[in-house]
Every structure is written in structure tokens, then in C-alpha cells.
MMTF fields as JSON, N, C-alpha, C and O atoms, coordinates in Angstrom:
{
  "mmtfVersion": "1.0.0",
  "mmtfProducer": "UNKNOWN",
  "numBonds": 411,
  "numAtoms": 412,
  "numGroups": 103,
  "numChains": 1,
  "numModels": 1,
  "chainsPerModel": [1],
  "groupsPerChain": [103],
  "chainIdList": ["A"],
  "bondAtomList": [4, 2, 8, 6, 12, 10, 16, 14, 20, 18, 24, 22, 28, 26, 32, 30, 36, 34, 40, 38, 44, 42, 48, 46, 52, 50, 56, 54, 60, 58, 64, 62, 68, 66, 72, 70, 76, 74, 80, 78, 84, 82, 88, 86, 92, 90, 96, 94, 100, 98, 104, 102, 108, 106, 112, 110, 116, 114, 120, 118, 124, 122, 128, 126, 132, 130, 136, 134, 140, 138, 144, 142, 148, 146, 152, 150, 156, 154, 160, 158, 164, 162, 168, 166, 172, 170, 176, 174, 180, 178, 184, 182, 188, 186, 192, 190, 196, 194, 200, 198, 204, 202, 208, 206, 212, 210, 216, 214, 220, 218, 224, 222, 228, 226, 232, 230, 236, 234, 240, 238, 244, 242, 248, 246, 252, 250, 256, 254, 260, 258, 264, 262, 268, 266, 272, 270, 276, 274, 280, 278, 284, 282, 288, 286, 292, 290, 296, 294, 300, 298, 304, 302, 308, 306, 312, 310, 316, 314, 320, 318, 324, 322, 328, 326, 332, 330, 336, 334, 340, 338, 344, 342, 348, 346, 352, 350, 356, 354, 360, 358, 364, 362, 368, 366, 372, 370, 376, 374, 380, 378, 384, 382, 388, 386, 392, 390, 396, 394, 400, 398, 404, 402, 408, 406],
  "bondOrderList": [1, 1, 1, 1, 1, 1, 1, 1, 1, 1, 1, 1, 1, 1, 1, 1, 1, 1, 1, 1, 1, 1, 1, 1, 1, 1, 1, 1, 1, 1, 1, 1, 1, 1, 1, 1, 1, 1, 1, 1, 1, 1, 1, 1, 1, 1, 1, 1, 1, 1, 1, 1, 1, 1, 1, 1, 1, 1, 1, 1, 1, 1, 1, 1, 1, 1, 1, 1, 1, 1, 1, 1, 1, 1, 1, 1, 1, 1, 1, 1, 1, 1, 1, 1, 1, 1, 1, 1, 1, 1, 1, 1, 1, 1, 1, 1, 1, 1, 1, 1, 1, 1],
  "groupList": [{"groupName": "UNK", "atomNameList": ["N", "CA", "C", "O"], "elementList": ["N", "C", "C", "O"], "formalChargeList": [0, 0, 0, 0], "bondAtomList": [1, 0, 2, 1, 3, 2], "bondOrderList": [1, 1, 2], "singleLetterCode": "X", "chemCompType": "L-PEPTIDE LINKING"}],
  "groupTypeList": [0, 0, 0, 0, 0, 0, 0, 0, 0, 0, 0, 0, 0, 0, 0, 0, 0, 0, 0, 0, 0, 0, 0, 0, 0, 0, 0, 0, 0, 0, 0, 0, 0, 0, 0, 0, 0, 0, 0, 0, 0, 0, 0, 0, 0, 0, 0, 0, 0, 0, 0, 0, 0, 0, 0, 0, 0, 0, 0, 0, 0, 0, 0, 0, 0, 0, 0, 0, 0, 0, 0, 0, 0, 0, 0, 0, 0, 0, 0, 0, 0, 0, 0, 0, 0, 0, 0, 0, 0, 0, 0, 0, 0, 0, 0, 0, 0, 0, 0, 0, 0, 0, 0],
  "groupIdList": [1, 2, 3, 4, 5, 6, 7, 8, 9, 10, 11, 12, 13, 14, 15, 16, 17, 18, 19, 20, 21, 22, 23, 24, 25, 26, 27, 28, 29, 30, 31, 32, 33, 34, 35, 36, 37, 38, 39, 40, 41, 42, 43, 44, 45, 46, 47, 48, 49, 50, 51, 52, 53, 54, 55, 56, 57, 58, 59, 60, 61, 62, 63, 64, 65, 66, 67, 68, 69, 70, 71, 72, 73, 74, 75, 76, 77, 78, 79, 80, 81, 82, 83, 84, 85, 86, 87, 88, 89, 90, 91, 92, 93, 94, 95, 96, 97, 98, 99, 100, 101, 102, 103],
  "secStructList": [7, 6, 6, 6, 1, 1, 7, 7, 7, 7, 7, 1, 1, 7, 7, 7, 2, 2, 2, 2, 2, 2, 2, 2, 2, 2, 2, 2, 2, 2, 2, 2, 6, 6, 7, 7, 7, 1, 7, 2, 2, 2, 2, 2, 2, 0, 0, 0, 0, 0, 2, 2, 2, 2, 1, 7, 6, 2, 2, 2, 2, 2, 2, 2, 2, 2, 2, 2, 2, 2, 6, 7, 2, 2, 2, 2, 2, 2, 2, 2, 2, 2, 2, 2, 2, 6, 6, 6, 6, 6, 6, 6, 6, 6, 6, 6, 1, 2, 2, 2, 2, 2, 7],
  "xCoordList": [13.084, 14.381, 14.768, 15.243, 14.489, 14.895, 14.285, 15.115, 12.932, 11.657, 12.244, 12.079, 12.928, 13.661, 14.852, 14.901, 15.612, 17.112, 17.09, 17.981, 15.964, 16.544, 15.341, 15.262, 14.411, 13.089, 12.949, 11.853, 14.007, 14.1, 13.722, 14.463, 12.392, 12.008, 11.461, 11.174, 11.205, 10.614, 8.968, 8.649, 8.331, 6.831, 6.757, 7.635, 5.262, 5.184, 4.789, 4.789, 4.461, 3.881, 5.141, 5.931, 5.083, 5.756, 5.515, 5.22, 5.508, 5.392, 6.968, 7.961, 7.006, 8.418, 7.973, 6.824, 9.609, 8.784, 8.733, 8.462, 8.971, 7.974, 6.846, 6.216, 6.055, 4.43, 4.567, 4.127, 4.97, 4.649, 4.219, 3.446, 5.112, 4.98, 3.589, 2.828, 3.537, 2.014, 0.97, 0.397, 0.908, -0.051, -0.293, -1.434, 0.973, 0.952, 0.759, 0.493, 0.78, 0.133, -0.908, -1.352, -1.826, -3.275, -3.835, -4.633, -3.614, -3.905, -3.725, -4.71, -2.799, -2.883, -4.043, -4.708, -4.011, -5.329, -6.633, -7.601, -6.413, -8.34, -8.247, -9.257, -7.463, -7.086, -7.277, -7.976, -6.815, -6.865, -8.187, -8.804, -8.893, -10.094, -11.24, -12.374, -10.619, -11.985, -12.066, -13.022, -11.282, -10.918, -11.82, -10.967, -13.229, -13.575, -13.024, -13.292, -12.464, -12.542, -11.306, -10.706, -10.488, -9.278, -9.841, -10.417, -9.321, -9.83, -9.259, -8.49, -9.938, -9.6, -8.163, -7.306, -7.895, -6.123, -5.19, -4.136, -5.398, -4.712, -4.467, -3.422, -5.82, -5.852, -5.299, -4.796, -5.403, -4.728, -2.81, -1.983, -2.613, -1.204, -0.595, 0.555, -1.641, -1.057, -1.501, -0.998, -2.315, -2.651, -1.753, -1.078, -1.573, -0.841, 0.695, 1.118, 1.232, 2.309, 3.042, 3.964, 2.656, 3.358, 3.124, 4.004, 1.677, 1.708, 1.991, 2.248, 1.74, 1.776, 3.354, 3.722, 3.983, 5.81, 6.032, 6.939, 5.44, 6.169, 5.479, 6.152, 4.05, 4.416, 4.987, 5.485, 5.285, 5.791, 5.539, 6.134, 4.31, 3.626, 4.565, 4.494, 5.613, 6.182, 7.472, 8.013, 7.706, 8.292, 7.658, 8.196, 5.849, 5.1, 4.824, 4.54, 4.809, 4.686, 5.959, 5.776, 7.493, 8.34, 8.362, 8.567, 8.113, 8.084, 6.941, 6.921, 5.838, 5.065, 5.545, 5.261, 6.658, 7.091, 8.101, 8.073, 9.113, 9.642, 8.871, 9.042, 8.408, 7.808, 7.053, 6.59, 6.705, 5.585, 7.084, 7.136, 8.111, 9.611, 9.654, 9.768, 9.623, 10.202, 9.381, 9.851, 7.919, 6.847, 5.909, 5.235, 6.076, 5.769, 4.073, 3.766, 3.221, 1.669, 1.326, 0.844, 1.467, 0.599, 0.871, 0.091, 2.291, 2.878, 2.645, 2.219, 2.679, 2.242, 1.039, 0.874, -0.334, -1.558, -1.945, -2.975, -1.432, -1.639, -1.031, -1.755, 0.332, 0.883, -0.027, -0.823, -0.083, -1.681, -2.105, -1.662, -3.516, -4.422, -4.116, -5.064, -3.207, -2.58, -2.589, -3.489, -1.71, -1.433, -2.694, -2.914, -3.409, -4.931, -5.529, -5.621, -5.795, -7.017, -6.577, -7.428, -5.12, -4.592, -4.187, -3.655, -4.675, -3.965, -5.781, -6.188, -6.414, -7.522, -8.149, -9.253, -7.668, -8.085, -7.611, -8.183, -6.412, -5.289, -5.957, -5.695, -7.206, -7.147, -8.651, -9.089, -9.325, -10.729, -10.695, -11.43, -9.531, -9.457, -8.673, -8.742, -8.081, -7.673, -9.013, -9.752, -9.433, -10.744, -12.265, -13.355, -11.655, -12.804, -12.439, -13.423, -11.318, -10.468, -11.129, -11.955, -10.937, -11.051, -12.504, -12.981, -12.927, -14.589, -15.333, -16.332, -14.483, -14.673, -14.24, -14.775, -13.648, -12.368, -12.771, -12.742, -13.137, -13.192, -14.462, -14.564, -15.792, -16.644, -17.569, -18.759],
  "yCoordList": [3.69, 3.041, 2.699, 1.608, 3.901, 3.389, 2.199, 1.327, 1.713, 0.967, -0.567, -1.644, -0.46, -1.367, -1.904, -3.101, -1.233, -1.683, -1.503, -1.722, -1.087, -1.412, -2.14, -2.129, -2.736, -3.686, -5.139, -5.479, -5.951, -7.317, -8.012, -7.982, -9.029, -9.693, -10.976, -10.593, -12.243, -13.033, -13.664, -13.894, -13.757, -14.461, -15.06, -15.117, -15.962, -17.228, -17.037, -17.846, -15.563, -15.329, -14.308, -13.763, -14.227, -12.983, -11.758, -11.031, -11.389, -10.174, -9.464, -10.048, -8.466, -7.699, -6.336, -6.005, -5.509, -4.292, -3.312, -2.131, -3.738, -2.466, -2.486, -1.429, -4.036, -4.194, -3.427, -2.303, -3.515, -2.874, -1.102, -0.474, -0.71, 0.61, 1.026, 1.974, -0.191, -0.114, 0.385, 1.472, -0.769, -0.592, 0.277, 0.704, 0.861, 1.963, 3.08, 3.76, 3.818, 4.263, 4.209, 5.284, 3.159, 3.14, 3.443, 4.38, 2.868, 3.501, 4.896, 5.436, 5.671, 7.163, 7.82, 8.845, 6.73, 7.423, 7.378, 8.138, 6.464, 6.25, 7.233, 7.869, 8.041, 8.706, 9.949, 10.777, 10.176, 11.833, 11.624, 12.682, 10.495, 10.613, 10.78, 11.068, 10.483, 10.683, 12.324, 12.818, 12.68, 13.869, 14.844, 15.471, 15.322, 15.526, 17.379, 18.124, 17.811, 19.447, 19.315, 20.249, 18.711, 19.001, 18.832, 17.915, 20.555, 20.972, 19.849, 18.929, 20.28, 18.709, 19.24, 18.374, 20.244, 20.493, 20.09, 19.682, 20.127, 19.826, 18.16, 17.58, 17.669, 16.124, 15.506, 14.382, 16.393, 15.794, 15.839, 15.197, 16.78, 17.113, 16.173, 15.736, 15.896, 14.391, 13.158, 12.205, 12.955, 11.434, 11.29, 10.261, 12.389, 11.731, 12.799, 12.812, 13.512, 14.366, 13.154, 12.445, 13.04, 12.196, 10.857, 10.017, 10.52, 9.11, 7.867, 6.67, 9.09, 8.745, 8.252, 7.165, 9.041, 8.823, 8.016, 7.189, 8.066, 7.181, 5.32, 4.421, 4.867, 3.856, 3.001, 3.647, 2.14, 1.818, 0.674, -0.399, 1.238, 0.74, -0.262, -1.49, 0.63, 0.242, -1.178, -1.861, -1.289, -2.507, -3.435, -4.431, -3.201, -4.263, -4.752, -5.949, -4.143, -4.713, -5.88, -6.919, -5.168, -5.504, -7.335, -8.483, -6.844, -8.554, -8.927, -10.142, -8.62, -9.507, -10.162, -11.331, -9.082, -9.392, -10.892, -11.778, -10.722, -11.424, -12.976, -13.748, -13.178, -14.446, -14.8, -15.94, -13.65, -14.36, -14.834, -15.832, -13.958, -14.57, -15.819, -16.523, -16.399, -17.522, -18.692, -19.83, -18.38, -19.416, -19.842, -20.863, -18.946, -19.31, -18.467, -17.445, -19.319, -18.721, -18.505, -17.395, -19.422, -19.703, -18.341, -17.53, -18.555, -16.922, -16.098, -15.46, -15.367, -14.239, -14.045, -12.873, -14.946, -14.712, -14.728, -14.083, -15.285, -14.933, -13.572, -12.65, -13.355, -12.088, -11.29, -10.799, -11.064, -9.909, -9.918, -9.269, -10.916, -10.618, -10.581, -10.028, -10.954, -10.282, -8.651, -7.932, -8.247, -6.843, -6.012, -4.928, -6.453, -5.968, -5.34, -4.26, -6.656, -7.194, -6.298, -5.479, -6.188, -6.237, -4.223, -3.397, -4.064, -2.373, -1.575, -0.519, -2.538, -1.896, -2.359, -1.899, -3.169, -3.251, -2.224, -1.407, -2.411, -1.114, 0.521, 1.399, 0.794, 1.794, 2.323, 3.472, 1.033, 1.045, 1.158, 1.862, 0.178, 0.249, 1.962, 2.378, 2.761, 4.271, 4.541, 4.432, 4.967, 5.821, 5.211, 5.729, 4.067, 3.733, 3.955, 3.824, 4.288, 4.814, 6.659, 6.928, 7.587, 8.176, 8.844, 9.883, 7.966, 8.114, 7.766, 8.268, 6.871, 6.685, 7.36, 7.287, 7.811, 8.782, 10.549, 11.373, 10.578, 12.14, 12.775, 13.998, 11.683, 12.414, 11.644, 11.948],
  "zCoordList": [1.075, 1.111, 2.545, 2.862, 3.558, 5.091, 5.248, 5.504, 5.19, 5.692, 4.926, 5.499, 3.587, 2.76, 3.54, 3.823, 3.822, 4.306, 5.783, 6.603, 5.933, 8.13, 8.408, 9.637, 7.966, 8.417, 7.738, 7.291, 7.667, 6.762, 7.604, 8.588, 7.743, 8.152, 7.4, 6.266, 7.517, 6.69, 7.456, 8.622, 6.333, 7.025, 6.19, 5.328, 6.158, 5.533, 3.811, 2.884, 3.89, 2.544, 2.138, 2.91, 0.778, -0.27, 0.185, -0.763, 0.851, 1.393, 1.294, 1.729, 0.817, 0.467, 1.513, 1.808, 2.075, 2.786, 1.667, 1.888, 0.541, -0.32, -0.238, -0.239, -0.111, -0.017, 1.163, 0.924, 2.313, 3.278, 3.344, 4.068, 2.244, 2.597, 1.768, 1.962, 0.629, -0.103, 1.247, 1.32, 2.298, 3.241, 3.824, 4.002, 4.367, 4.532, 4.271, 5.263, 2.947, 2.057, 1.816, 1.411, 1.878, 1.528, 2.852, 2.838, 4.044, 5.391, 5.509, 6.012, 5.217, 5.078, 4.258, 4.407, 3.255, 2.252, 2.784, 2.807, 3.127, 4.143, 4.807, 4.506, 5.836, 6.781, 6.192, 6.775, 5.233, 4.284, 3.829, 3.71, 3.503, 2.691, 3.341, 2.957, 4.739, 5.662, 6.395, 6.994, 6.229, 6.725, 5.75, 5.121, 5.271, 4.124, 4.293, 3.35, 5.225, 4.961, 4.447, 4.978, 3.702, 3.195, 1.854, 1.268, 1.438, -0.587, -1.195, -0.919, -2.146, -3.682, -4.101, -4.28, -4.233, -4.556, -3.785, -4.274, -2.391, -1.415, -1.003, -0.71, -1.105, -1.76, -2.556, -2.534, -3.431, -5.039, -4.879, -5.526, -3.85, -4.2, -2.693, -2.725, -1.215, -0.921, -1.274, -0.678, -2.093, -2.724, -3.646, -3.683, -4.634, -5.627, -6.166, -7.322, -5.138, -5.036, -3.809, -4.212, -2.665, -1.282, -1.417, -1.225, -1.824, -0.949, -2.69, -2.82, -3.741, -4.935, -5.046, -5.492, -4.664, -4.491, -3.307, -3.41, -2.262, -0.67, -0.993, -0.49, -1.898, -2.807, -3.313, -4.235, -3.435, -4.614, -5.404, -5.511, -6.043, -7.27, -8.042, -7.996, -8.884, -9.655, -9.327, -10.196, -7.591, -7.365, -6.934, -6.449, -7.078, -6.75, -7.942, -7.926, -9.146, -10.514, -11.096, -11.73, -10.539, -10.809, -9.998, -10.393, -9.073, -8.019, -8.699, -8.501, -9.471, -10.304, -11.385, -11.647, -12.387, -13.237, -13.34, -14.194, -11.9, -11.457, -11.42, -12.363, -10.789, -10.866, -11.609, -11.644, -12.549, -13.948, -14.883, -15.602, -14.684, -15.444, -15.047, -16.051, -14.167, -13.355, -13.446, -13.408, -13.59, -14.336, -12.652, -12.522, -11.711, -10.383, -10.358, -9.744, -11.24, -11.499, -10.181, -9.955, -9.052, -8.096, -6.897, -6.398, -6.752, -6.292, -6.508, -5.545, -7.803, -8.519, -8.212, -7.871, -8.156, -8.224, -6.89, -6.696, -5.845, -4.527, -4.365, -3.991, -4.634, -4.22, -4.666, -3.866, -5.715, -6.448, -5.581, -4.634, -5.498, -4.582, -2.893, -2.334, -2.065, -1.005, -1.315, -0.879, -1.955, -1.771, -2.195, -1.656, -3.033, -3.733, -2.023, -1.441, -1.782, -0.694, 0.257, 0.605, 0.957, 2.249, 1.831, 2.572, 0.501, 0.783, 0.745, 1.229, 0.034, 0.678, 1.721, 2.012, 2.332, 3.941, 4.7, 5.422, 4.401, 5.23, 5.102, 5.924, 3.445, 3.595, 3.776, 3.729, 4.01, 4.677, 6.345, 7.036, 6.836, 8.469, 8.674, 9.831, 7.81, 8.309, 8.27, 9.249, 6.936, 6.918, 8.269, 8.509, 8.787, 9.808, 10.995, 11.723, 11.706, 12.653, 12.385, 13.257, 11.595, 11.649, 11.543, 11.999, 10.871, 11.183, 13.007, 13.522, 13.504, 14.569, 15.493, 16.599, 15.365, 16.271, 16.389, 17.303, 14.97, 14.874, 14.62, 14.517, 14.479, 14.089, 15.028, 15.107]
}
């Protein structure tokens, strides 16, 4: 919600700062995933306890929903694949930072 109401910026694409915090999120995950001495419980409870909640899945569906309402195919199907592409970039470039960095 902070990252929502104090970071309003516009660019040329649909980009909302909820996508943003998507990115962010998936960059943490590369980051935890590369880290391999952290147990599978402990994983499980920040992949999908923290970063599962700090997310938000469910208003990237909603801004899909939105413009599949509105009949705007071409939007919708770029926005998809933007946020697809760009959250696993975000969470291939953590896990390659930290492979580089720490090992």
C-alpha cells in the first residue's frame, strides 16, 4: 500500500506500482532461492508466508480483468506478457547477483 500511494509515476506502458511490487518480489525470490542453506520450511514460510502476501497477484489479475471488461485485447495481452517476462527477469537477475556475489 505505501509503494501504491507514495510512488505514482506514469511510463509508456501499463505498468501499475502493484506490478512493481510483483518485481520486486520475484527479485527477492531469486535472492532466497539462491541462497541454498536456507531449510525448505523456512523457504516455504518466506516464499509463500512474506513474499506470497507483499505480491499482489490478485491486483494483477484484477487489472487483467479490467481491460478484458473493456474489450482492450491488445493491452491485456501485452500487460500479461510484460509482467510474465519482466517478474521472471527480475527473479533470474536476483538469483544471478547472488550467485555472483556470494559464491
Amino acid at each position: 500500500m505505501f509503494l501504491q500511494n507514495n510512488f505514482k509515476f506514469e511510463t509508456g506502458f501499463y505498468i501499475q506500482n502493484t506490478t512493481l511490487v510483483n518485481f520486486l518480489a520475484s527479485f527477492f525470490l531469486g535472492i532466497f532461492l539462491a541462497f541454498n542453506q536456507i531449510n525448505n520450511y523456512l523457504f516455504l514460510l518466506i516464499y509463500a508466508g512474506f513474499l506470497g502476501s507483499f505480491s499482489t497477484f490478485s491486483s494483477f489479475i484484477y487489472h487483467l480483468f479490467i481491460l478484458f471488461k473493456q474489450r482492450k485485447y491488445t493491452k491485456l495481452f501485452f500487460h500479461y506478457l510484460e509482467v510474465i517476462c519482466i517478474s521472471f527477469l527480475s527473479f533470474y537477475f536476483g538469483k544471478y547477483l547472488v550467485e555472483i556475489f556470494f559464491q
